[in-house]
C-alpha positions as semicolon CSV with decimal commas, in nm:
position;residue;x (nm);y (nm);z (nm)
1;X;24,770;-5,181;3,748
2;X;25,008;-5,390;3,900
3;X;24,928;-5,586;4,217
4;X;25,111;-5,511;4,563
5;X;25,383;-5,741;4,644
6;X;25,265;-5,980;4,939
7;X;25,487;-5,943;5,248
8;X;25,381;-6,203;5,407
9;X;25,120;-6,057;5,669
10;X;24,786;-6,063;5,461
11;X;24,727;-6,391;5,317
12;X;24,387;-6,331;5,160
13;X;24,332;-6,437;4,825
14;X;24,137;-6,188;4,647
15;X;23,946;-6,384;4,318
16;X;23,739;-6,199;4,055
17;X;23,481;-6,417;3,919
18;X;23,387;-6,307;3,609
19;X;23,040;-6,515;3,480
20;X;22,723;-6,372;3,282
21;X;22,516;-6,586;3,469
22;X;22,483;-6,417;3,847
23;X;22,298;-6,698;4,003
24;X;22,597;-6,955;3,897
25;X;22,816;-6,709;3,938
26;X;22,708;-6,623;4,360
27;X;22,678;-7,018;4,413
28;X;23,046;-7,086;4,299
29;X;23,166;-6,817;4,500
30;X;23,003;-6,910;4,804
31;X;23,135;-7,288;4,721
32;X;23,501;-7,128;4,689
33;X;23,484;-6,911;4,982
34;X;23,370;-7,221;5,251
35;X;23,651;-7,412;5,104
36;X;23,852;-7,131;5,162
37;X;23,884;-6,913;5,476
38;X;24,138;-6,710;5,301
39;X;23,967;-6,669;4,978
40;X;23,786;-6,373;4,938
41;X;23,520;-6,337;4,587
42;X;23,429;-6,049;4,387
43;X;23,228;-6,104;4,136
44;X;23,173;-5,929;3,748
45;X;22,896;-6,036;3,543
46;X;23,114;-5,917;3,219
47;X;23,442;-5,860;3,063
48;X;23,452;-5,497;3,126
49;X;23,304;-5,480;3,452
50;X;23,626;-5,752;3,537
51;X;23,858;-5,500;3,372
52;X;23,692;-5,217;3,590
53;X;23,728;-5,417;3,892
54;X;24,090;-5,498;3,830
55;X;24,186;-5,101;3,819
56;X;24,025;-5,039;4,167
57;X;24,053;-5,403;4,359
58;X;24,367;-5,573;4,399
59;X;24,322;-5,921;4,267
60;X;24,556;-6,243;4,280
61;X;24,380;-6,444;4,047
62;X;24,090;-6,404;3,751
63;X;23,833;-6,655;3,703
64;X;23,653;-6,652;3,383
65;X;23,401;-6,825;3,179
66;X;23,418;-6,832;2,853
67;X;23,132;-6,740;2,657
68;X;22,986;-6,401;2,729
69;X;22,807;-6,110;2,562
70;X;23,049;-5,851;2,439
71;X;23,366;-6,009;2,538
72;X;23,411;-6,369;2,525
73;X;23,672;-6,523;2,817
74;X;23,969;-6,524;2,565
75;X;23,935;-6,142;2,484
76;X;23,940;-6,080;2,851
77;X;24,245;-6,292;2,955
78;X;24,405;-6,091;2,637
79;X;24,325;-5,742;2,783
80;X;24,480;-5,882;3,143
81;X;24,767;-5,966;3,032
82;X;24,829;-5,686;2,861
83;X;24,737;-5,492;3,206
84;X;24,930;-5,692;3,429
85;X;25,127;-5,999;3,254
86;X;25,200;-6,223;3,562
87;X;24,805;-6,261;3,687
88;X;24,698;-6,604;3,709
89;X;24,408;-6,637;3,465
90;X;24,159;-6,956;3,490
91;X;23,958;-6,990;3,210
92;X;23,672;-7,168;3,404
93;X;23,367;-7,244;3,153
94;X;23,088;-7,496;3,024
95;X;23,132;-7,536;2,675
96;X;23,481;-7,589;2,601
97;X;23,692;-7,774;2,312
98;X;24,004;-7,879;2,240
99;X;24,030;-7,567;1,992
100;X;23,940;-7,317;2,237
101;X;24,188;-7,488;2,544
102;X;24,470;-7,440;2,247
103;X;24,375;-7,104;2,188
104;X;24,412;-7,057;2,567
105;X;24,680;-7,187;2,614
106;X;24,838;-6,969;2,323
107;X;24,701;-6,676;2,517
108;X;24,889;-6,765;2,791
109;X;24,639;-6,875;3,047
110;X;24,696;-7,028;3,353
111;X;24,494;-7,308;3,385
112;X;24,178;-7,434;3,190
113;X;23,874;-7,618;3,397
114;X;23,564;-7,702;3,224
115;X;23,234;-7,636;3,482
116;X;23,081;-7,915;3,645
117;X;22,799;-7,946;3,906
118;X;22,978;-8,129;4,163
119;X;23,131;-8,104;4,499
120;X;23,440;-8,290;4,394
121;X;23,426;-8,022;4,108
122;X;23,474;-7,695;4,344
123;X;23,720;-7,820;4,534
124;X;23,961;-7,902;4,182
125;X;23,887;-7,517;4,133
126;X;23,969;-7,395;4,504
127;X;24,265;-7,614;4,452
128;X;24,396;-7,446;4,113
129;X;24,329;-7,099;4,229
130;X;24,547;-7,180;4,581
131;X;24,787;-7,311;4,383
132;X;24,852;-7,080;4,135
133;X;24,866;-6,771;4,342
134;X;25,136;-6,967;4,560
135;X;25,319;-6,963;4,280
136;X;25,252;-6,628;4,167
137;X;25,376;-6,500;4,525
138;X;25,620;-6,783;4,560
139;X;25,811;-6,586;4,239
140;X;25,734;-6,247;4,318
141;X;25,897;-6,312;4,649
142;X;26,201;-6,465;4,440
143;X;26,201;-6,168;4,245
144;X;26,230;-5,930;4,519
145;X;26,481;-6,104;4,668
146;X;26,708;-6,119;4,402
147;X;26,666;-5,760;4,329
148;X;26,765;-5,704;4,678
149;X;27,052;-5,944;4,642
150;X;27,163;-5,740;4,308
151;X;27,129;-5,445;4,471
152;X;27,407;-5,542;4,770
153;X;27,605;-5,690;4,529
154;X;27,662;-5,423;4,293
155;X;27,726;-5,204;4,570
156;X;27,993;-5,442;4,718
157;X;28,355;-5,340;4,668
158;X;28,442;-5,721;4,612
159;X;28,459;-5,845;4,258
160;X;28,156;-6,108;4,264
161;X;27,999;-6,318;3,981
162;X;27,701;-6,588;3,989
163;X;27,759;-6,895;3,737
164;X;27,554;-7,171;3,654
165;X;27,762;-7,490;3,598
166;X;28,058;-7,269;3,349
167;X;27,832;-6,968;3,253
168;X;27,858;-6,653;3,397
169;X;27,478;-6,520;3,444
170;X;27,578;-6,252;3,700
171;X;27,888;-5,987;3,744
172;X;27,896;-5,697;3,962
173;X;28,052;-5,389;3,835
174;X;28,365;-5,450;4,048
175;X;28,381;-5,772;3,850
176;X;28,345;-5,610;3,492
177;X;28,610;-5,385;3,636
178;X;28,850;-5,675;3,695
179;X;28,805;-5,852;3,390
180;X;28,902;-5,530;3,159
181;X;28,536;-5,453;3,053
182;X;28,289;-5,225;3,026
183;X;27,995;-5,370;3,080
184;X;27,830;-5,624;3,279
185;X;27,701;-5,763;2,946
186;X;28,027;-5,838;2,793
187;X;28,072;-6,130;3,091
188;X;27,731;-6,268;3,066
189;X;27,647;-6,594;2,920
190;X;28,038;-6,614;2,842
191;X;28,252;-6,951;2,990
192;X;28,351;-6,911;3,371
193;X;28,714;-7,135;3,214
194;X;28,756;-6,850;2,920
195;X;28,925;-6,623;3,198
196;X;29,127;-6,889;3,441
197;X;29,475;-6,967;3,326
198;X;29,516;-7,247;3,152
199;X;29,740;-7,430;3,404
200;X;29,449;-7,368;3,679
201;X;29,186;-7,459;3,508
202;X;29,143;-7,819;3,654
203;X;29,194;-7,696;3,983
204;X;28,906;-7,416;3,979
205;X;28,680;-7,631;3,771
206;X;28,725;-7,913;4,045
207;X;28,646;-7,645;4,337
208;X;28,351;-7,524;4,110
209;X;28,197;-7,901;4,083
210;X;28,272;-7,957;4,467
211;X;28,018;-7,645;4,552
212;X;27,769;-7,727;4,301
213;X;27,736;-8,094;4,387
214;X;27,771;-8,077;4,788
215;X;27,643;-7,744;4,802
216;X;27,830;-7,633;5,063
217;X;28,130;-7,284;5,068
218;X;28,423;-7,382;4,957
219;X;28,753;-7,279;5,062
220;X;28,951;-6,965;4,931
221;X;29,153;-7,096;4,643
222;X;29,441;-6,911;4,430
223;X;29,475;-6,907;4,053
224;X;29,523;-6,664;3,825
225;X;29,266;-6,471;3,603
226;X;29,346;-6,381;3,195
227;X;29,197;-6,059;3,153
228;X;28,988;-5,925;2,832
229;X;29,306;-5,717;2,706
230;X;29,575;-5,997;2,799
231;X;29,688;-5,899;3,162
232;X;29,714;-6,220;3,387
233;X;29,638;-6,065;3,748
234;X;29,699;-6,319;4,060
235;X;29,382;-6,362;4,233
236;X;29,235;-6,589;4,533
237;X;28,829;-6,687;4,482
238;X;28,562;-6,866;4,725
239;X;28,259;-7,032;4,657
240;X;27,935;-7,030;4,763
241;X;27,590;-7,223;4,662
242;X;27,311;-7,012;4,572
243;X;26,960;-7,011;4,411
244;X;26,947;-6,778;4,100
245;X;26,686;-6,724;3,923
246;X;26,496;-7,064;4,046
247;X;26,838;-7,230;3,955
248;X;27,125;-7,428;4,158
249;X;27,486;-7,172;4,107
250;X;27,774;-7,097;4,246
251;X;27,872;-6,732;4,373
252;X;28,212;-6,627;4,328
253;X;28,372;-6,337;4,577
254;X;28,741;-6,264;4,367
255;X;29,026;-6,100;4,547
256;X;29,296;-5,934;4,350
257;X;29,628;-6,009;4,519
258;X;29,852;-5,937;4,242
259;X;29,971;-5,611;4,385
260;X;30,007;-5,779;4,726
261;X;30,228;-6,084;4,583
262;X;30,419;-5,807;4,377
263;X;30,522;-5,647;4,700
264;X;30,566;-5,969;4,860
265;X;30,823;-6,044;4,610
266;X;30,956;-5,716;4,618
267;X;31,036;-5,763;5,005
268;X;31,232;-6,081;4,926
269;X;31,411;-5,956;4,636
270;X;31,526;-5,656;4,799
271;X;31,639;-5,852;5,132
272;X;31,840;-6,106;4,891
273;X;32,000;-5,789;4,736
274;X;32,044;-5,586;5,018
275;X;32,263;-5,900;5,204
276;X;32,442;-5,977;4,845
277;X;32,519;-5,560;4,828
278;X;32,675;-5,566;5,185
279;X;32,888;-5,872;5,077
280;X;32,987;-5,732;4,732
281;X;33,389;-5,707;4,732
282;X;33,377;-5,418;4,377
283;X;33,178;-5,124;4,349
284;X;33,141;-5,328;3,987
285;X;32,965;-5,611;4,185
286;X;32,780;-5,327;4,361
287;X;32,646;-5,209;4,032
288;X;32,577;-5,522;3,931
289;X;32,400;-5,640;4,238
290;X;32,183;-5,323;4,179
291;X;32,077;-5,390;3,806
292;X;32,018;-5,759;3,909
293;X;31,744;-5,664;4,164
294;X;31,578;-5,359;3,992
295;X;31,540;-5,648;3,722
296;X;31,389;-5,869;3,975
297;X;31,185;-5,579;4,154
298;X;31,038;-5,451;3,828
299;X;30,840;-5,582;3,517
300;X;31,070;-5,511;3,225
301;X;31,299;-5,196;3,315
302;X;31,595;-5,085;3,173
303;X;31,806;-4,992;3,455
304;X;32,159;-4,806;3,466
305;X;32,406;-4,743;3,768
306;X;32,642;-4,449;3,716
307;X;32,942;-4,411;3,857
308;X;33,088;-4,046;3,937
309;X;33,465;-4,004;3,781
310;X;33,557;-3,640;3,815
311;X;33,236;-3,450;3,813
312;X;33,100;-3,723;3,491
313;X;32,870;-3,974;3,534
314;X;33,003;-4,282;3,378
315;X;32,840;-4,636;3,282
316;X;32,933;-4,897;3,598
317;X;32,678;-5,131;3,521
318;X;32,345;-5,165;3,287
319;X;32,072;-5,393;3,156
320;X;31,758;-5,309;2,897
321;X;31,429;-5,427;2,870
322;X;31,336;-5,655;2,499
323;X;31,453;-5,368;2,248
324;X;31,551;-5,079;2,522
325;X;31,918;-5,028;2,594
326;X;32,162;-4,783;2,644
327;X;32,357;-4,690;2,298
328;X;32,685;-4,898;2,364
329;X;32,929;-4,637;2,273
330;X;32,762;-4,414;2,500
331;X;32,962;-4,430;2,859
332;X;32,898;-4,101;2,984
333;X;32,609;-3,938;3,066
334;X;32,562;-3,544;2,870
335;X;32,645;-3,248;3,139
336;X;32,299;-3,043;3,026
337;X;32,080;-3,377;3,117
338;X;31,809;-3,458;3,320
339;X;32,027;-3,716;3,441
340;X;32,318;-3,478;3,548
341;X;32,070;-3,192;3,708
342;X;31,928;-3,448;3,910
343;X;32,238;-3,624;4,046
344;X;32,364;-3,231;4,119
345;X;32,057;-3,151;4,291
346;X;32,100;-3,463;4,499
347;X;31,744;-3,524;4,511
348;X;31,540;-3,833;4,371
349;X;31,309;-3,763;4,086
350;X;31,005;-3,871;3,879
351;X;31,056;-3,796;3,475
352;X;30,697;-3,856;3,335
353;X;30,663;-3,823;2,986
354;X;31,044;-3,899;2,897
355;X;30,984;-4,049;2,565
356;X;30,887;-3,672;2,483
357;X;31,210;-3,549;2,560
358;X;31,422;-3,452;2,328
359;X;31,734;-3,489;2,530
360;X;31,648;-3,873;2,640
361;X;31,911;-4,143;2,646
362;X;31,715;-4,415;2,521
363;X;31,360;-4,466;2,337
364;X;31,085;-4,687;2,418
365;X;31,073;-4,528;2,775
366;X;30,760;-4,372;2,904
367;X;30,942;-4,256;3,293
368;X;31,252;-4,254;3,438
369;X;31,325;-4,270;3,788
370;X;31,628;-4,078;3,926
371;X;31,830;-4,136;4,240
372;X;32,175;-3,994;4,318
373;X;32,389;-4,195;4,490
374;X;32,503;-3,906;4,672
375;X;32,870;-3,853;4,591
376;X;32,947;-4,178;4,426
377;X;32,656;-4,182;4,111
378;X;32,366;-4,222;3,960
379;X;32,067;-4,493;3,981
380;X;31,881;-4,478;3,660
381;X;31,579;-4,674;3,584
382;X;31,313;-4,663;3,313
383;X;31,010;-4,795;3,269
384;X;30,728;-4,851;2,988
385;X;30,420;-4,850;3,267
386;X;30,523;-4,618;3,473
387;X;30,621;-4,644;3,861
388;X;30,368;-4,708;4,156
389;X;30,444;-4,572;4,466
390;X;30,616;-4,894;4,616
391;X;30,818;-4,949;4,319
392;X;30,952;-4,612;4,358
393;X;31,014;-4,704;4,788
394;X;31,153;-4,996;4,667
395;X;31,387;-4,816;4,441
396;X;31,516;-4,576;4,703
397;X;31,587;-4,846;4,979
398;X;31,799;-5,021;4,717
399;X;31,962;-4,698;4,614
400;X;32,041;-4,635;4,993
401;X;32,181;-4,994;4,988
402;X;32,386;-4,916;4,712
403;X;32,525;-4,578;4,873
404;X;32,642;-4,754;5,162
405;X;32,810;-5,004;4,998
406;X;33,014;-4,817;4,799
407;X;33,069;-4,613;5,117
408;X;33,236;-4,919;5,299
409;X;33,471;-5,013;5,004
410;X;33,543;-4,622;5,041
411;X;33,673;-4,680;5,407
């Protein structure tokens, strides 16, 4: 049976006395309850009885002597804990030894007062009970808490971990997400440092020490995080002091921003190469203006412009990724390609799965990305990832830049 949590409003202290002797047994419960006007006795003249009473009485604490018929005070506390681990247990009895406090202790009891005939002597026991129920509540109240505190946290779409000092002890799954696992487990009990890049690691470990030691939120700081399968994403992090677990830590709320500073690098990239396109002087400076900032908008690409010379579509300008390239002797672009139905059509497209092609220009290409240049070409650009949806925007305002460049060296 396991005892209801406290919530605060009943602060009784329910105490099973458990004593072969029923005269002894009646005067120390009288003694507790008059030191006591929350404690509340019920009494069991034998180990069983106490083990009956425990199914149908919620109790926050056992009190025990030690030598009875039957089942001596040891057996008991053993059956109890088996019941209902977390119970304090007071092995309170007149013929005691150091052997027998050991075995106690072993057992796992709480506390272990030998009987005396004294005033002094009920208070010391009032005093151990009240004190070892607070603490029994004290952590069942932690313990609810933190499970509530899990709870909201795992359901959080922020990526959120709990360290103590470097350690990771918590992740939510967000987190686990973040870091390239699959399980919460993976992160725990591994270094907070392990997944910080190098070059920030003096700056997150200084914000880490400044929380722990003046306990008080820190300010959002950027670094960027080494994932488990090599990715660096660019992230921003804040602290916050917390109690976990009965110990001092540090909460961690991660954002991802490395899509945002992607974009925000796209934007410049794109404005520097739409002003450089609408000062280029050659529609071979257009092209390469164009190669230079799908290079710069892009991780990796290989990246073609086309130029249209009588109904072909020749090679103005190009650039491949490490080991991607167009084959050098290759200017032209075959009439019955992908390339060529597209620029005829006149309408961007998406090749997925280009590698499989048998027809494909170069290897080592999972997608192309195809935009006419209306009349004047082709923009032709491959990647090994594959295109997001503001790469491919990003493409087609360039490739509009590009069309109306050539378009004013036209006039």
């Amino acid at each position: 049976m396991e005892t209801p949590v406290d919530d605060g409003a009943d602060r009784t202290i329910r105490v099973l006395l458990v004593d072969d002797q029923p005269d002894l047994a009646e005067v120390t419960g009288l003694h507790l309850e008059n030191r006591r006007d929350s404690f509340e006795v019920v009494l069991a003249p034998d180990g069983p009885t106490a083990l009956d009473r425990l199914e149908a009485t919620a109790v926050d604490c056992v009190v025990s002597d030690y030598e009875m018929p039957g089942m001596d005070g040891l057996e008991l506390l053993r059956a109890v804990t088996e019941r209902e681990p977390s119970l304090p247990f007071i092995l309170y009895t007149g013929k005691g030894s150091e052997e027998i406090a050991s075995e106690a202790i072993s057992a796992g009891v709480t506390d272990y007062l030998q009987k005396r005939t004294t005033s002094e002597q009920y208070d010391v026991l009032a005093n151990r009970i009240e004190n070892a129920v607070a603490r029994r509540r004290s952590e069942r109240a932690r313990e609810e808490s933190e499970g509530r505190y899990r709870t909201l946290v795992d359901a959080s779409p922020h990526a959120i971990l709990v360290h103590y000092g470097e350690t990771i002890v918590y992740v939510n799954d967000t987190m686990v997400r973040m870091f390239g696992f699959e399980a919460q487990s993976q992160a725990h009990g591994t270094a907070a440092m392990s997944y910080v890049h190098p070059d920030d690691r003096d700056a997150v470990r200084e914000r880490m020490r400044l929380v722990l030691d003046d306990r008080e939120e820190s300010d959002w700081i950027a670094w960027r995080l080494l994932r488990d399968d090599g990715e660096i994403r660019e992230v921003e992090s804040r602290g916050t002091p917390v109690v976990y677990d009965g110990q001092r830590a540090v909460q961690v709320v991660v954002r991802d921003l490395t899509d945002q500073r992607r974009r925000e690098r796209q934007l410049g990239a794109l404005n520097g190469a739409l002003d450089d396109l609408a000062a280029a002087d050659a529609r071979t400076a257009v092209g390469e203006t164009a190669v230079d900032a799908v290079v710069t908008l892009l991780e990796a690409p290989t990246v073609g412009v086309f130029e249209a010379v009588e109904g072909a579509l020749l090679e103005l300008a190009v650039a491949g990724a490490d080991g991607v390239g167009f084959p050098p002797d290759a200017r032209g672009l075959p009439d019955d390609s992908v390339e060529m139905a597209a620029y005829r059509a006149g309408t961007p497209r998406l090749v997925d799965s280009y590698a499989a092609r048998e027809d494909r220009l170069v290897d080592g290409v999972a997608s192309v990305f195809l935009f006419p240049l209306d009349d004047d070409g082709l923009l032709w650009v491959g990647s090994r990832e594959g295109f997001a949806s503001a790469d491919r925007d990003a493409l087609e305002i360039l490739g509009r830049a590009v069309v109306a460049a050539f378009d004013r060296l036209d006039d």
